[in-house]
C-alpha positions, 0 to 999 in steps of 0.5 A: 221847204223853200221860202215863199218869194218876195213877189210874182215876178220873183215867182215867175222868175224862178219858175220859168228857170226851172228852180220851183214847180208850179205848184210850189207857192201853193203848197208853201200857201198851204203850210202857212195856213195849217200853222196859223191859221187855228189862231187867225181864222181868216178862211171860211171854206178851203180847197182840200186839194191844188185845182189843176194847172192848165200848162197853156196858161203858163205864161199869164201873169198870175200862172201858178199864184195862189188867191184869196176870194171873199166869201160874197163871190161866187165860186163853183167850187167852194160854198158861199154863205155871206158872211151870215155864220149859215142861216143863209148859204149856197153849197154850189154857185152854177157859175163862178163870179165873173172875177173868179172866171177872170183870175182862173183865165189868168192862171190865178188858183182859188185857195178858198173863201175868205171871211167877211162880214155878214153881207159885207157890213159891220157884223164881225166875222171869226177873224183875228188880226194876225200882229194881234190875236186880241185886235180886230182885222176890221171889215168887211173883208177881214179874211182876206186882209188877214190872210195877206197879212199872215203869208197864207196867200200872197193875193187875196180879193174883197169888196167895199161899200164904206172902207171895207178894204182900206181899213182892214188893209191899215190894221193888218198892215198890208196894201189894200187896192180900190180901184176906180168904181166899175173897174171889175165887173161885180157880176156873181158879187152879193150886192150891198148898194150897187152905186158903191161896191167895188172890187179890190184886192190886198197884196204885200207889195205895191209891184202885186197890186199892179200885177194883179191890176195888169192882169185883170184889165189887160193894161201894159206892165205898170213900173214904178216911177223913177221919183215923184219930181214934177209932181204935186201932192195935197195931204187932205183928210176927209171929213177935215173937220174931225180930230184926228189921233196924233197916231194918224197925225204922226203917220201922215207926216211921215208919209208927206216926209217920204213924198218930199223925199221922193222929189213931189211937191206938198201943196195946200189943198182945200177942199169945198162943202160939196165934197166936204158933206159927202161923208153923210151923203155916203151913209144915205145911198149906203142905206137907201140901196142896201135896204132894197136890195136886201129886201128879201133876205131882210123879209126872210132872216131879219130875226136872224140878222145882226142888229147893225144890219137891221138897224141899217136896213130899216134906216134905208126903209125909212129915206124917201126918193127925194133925199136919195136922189138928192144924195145922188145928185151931190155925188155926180157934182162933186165928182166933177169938182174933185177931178178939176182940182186932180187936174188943177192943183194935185196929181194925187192926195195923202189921206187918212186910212182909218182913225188909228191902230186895230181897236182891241177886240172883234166884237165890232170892226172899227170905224170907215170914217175917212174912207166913206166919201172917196168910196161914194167919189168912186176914186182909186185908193191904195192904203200905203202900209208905212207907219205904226201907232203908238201900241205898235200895231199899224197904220196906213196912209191912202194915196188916193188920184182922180178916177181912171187914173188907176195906173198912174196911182199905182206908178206914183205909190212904187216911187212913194214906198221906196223911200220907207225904211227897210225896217218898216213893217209892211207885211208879216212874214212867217208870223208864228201863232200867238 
């Protein structure tokens, strides 16, 4: 069987000159995960079959490219349980997510249900990190981060309310895209806390996620920048105060090394306390809205919960209105104080992904430390795959622009990954079973 290609235009490419069906990447998609995926566990429901291709949506732009969807969204054809191992689960959904109906539209073939966390938190799911069987892939979206990694699908879709898809993107090694908040429509999504949840995706390669975002927004084809010059980059961790691992240290430079090289200037960049306290301000609103709206399957299954969950809920039940509103309040203002200084002093910011390499384990999922205030800032983050801690498992770095400036993000992140080594780790690649 031919190898799967490099990228979706490289697909569409030998599909339009005839060399490879349609269907071809699927079942290529296919075998990879009858070989790997015993070992990963990333699926939580697969298609037993290819859906049809419609041949009017030959010319979309995922046409013929298999996908991922994690399994908080609604899909018709494949049942949906939340990440709760059963004790609550849908066979059907009546209607797909709006998301799902997007990628159909665009060509895009549903491969299955990827594994998440239970509701989308820190209760672990099945799922291996596919560089190391006896790591964790992270959370909440685990399958899909390790289905991307391991070459069982080149696209594969998940949310985060905290770091759900930066983090598992730096231990899986792979791009992890989240985009502005409210970019894509969370209709047919379990929802966890409104203000937060955001779709993104993880793909191999930076020209995907921008394919993938092209597609479902309808913006022009977004190309990579022919170099960073002109440019201004702060590297600016938050929170700032923490001990970072000399892992993440060491990576961060290098990726500042690579922005220098690609003609941007570094600048030193001080964020102030009203962006600072939003690491806490995030765990609040996270807390205050999951617990009302998991009120009822709180009042139904607490029993059958993880303890993580409980204990987050039951935190949420116990802040006021006041503490809320005022957590929401500090959010809008530090808002607008981000988006002067991204307009002010940096066109972007180098930031931490996670706190270091995939833990050993899969009992937890590790820490979103270093995502949780972008998240609650609402601001595009793309985990760049271009390092590797001290183990050899890897380590991502987030560029991170001011919010609705998604695709110059993206066309900043092309410039930026060109100047990594060839040998640099960015995905797996036919990766045999451990």
């Amino acid at each position: 069987m031919p190898t799967a290609p490099k990228s979706i235009t490289a697909f569409h490419q030998n599909h339009r000159g005839a060399a490879a069906s349609g269907l071809d990447w699927w079942h290529q998609c296919v075998a990879q995960i009858e070989r790997v995926e015993p070992e990963v566990r990333a699926w939580e429901a697969l298609a037993t079959e290819p859906p049809p291709l419609d041949p009017t949506l030959s010319d979309r732009p995922l046409f013929g490219v298999p996908v991922g969807i994690k399994d908080i969204i609604d899909t018709r054809d494949h049942p949906t349980a939340w990440g709760t191992g059963g004790y609550l689960r849908s066979s059907e959904s009546l209607v797909d997510a709006s998301l799902v109906s997007l990628l159909k539209q665009q060509g895009a073939l549903i491969m299955g249900k990827t594994v998440s966390t239970e509701f989308a938190y820190f209760t672990p799911g099945k799922t291996r990190n596919p560089h190391d069987t006896s790591r964790t892939p992270g959370g909440s979206s685990s399958g899909s981060a390790a289905a991307v990694a391991a070459g069982m699908v080149p696209v594969a879709f998940g949310t985060q309310t905290a770091g759900s898809m930066i983090r598992p993107a730096s231990y899986c090694g792979v791009y992890g895209f989240k985009p502005t908040f409210n970019t894509l429509s969370t209709a047919g999504v379990r929802g966890f806390a409104p203000s937060l949840d955001t779709i993104g995706w993880f793909a191999r390669s930076v020209e995907d996620v921008s394919t993938v975002f092209s597609s479902l927004t309808g913006v022009d084809s977004i190309r990579p920048a022919s170099s960073l010059k002109g440019l201004r980059l702060g590297v600016f961790s938050l929170p700032s105060a923490t001990t970072m691992s000399t892992d993440v240290q060491r990576v961060l430079a290098e990726a500042e090394t690579m922005a220098r090289h690609a003609g941007a200037e570094i600048v030193p960049l001080a964020l102030g306390s009203d962006i600072e306290c939003l690491v806490e301000e995030q765990k609040v609103v996270m807390a205050y809205e999951s617990a009302r709206t998991l009120a009822s399957e709180y009042a139904a299954f607490a029993d059958q919960m993880g303890p993580k969950l409980v204990e987050l809920i039951e935190e949420g039940r116990a802040i006021g209105w006041s503490r809320y509103r005022d957590a929401m309040r500090r959010a809008a203002a530090a808002r607008q104080s981000l988006s002067r200084v991204l307009t002010t002093q940096v066109d972007g910011i180098l930031a931490a992904s996670a706190t270091g390499e995939a833990p050993l384990g899969i009992d937890a999922t590790g820490d979103p430390l270093y995502c949780r205030a972008w998240t609650l800032l609402g601001v595009p983050c793309l985990n760049l795959p271009i390092g590797q801690g001290s183990q050899g498992m890897p380590i991502g770095v987030q560029l991170i622009t001011d919010r609705w400036a998604d695709e110059k993000l993206l066309a900043m992140a092309g410039a930026l990954v060109a100047q990594a080594s060839e040998g640099q780790p960015h995905a797996l690649e036919g990766i045999a079973p451990v």
